[in-house]
N, C-alpha and C positions, 0 to 999 in steps of 0.2 A: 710317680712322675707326673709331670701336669701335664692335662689334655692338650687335646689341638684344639685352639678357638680359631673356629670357622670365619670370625668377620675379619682376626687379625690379618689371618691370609688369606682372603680378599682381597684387603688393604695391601697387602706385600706383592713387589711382581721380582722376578729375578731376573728379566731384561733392566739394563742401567742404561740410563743417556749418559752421555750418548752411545746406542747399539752399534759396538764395532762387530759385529760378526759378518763375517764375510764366506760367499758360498763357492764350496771347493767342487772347482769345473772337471779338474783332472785329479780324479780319486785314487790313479792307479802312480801317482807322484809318490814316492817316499816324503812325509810318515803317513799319508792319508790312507795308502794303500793297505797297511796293517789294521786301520781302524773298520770296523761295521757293526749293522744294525741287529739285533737280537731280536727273535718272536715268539715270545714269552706265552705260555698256556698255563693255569694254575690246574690242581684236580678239578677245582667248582667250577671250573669254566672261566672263570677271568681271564682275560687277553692282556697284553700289554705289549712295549714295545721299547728298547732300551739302547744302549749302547757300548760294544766291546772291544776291546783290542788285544790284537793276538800279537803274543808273546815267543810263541816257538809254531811250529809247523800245525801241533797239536793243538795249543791251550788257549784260549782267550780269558784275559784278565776283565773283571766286570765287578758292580759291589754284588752285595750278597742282597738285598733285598729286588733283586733284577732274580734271584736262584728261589731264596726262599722266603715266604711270607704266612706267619701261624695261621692266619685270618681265613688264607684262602687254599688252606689241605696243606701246607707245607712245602716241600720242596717242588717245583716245577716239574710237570708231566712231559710239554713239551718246550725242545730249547733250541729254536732254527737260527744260527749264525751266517750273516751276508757279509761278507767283508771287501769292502770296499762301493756298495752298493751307489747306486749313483741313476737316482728314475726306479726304471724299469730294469736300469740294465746293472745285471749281477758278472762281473768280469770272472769270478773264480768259483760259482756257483753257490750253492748252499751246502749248510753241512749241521747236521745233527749231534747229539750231545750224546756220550758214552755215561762221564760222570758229572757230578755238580757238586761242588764240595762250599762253604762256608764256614769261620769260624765257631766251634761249638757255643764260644762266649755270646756274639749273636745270636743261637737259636735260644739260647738262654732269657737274653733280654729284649727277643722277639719285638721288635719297636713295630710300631705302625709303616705299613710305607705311605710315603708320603701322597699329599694333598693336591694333586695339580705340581706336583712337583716343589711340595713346602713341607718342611715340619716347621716345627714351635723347638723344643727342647735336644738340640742337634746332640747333646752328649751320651743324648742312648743310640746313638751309630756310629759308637766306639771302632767297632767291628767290624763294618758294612764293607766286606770284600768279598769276591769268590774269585772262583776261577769256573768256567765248564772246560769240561774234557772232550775234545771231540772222537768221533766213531774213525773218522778219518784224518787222512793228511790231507790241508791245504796248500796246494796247489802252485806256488809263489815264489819265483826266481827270485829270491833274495841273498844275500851274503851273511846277514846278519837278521835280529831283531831289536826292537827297542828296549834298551836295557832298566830294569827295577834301581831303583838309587833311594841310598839315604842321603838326603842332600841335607847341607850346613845351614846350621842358620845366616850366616857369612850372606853365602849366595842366593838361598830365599828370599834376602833383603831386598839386592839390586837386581835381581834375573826377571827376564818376564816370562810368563807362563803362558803358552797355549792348552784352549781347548776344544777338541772338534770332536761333533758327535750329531746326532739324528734328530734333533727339535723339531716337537710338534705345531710350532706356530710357524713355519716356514711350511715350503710347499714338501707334497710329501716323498717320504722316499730319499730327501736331500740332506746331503754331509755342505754343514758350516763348522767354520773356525772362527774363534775370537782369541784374545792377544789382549795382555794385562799383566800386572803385577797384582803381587798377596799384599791384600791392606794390614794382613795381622798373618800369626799363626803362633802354635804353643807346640808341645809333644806330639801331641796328635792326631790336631788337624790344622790342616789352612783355610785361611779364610780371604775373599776378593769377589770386588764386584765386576766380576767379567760376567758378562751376558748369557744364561743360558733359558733351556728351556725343557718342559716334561717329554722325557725322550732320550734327554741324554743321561740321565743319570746313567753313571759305571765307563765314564767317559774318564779316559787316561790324563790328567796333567804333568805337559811337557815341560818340563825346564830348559828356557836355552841357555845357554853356560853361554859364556864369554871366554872361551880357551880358543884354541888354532885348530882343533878336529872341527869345530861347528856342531857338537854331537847333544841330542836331544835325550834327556830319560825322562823314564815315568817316576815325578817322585811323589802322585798322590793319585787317588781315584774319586772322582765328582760324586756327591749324593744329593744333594738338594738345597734349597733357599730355606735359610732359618728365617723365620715370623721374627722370633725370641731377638735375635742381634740382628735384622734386615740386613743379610747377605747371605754369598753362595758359600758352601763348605767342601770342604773333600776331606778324606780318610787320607794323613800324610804314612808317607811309605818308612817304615825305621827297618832296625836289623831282623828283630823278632817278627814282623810280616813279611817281611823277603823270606826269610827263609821259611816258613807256611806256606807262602807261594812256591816257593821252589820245592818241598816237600810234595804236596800237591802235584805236582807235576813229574813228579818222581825222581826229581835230582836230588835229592838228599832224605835218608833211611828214616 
């Protein structure tokens, strides 16, 4: 596979003019409230810092290079989930990781994680999902959660897509959301120039439908700025990774 040239992504930023993102005051709103910040530990010591959304009481959905990376000991040592974080102030506390699961096919083709929040060659994050498992239950008067969808190409056309997540060039500790449509997408991923930034990769993409419920799903998971096509990507959600995710999670044997 071809390298990452360093000057291309320089050159490349994955904020777009005009930057529509906007910063979420009340985190503890439906969907923001499912969403938080990941802190990420490799074996070698690498730090990092990401972004997840939780799915059931237990699971948060995230991609897989926020879980595991060959470069730096493999799968993550430590994995502290905040959800809803907002500052300083953690509304539902922290909560640690039991398991971390990613597709075998990415430990397989092991990609680079990204540069500042870029690759070059986005088709080797075929993969790029996990889920952690937490030690505990989250804490969260809810009714429901945000539901996994394989969405239509129909509606990937005309729907606009949010996505909110923990960007490092904003102040820290803070949940932004942007709002756009996919300038493209094929099987298995989407592609659009919504504004993010390093930090949020494993950030949920919402589809708002056009129906009478109003109802938001997840029909993809953010990984990075491609150099290669200059734009953002996410790993689009189909039937065969629902149900890994739902396996995962133990609803299905």
């Amino acid at each position: 596979m071809a390298s990452v040239d360093e000057t291309k992504i320089a050159e490349f930023k994955k904020v777009f003019p005009p930057d529509g993102r906007k910063k979420v005051d009340d985190t503890l709103k439906i969907p923001y409230l499912f969403v938080g910040q990941l802190e990420i530990t490799f074996p070698d010591g690498t730090r990092g810092v990401g972004t997840g959304t939780l799915i059931s009481p237990y699971h948060v959905l995230t991609c897989a290079h926020n879980l595991y990376q060959n470069k730096h000991g493999k799968y993550a040592k430590k994995v502290i989930f905040n959800p809803a974080r907002n500052e300083e102030f953690s509304p539902f506390g922290n909560y640690e990781f039991e398991r971390l699961d990613v597709p075998d096919e990415y430990i397989s083709l092991s990609p680079e994680a990204p540069v500042n929040g870029i690759v070059d060659d986005y088709t080797r994050y075929l993969y790029d999902f996990g889920v952690v498992t937490l030690k505990e239950k989250v804490k969260i008067a809810t009714s429901g959660f945000l539901q996994l969808y394989d969405a239509r190409a129909e509606s990937l056309k005309t729907d606009f897509i949010d996505i909110a997540g923990y960007p490092g060039d904003k102040p820290a500790n803070t949940m932004w959301d942007a709002r756009g449509k996919l300038t493209s997408f094929d099987d298995s991923f989407l592609f659009y120039k919504i504004s993010t930034a390093p930090g949020q990769s494993g950030s949920s993409l919402r589809e708002n439908f056009n129906d009478e419920d109003g109802l938001e799903r997840i029909v993809g998971i953010h990984v990075a700025g491609s150099s290669k096509i200059e734009s953002n990507f996410a790993v689009r959600l189909d039937t065969d990774k629902i149900i890994k995710i739902e396996s995962w999670m133990g609803h299905v044997d």
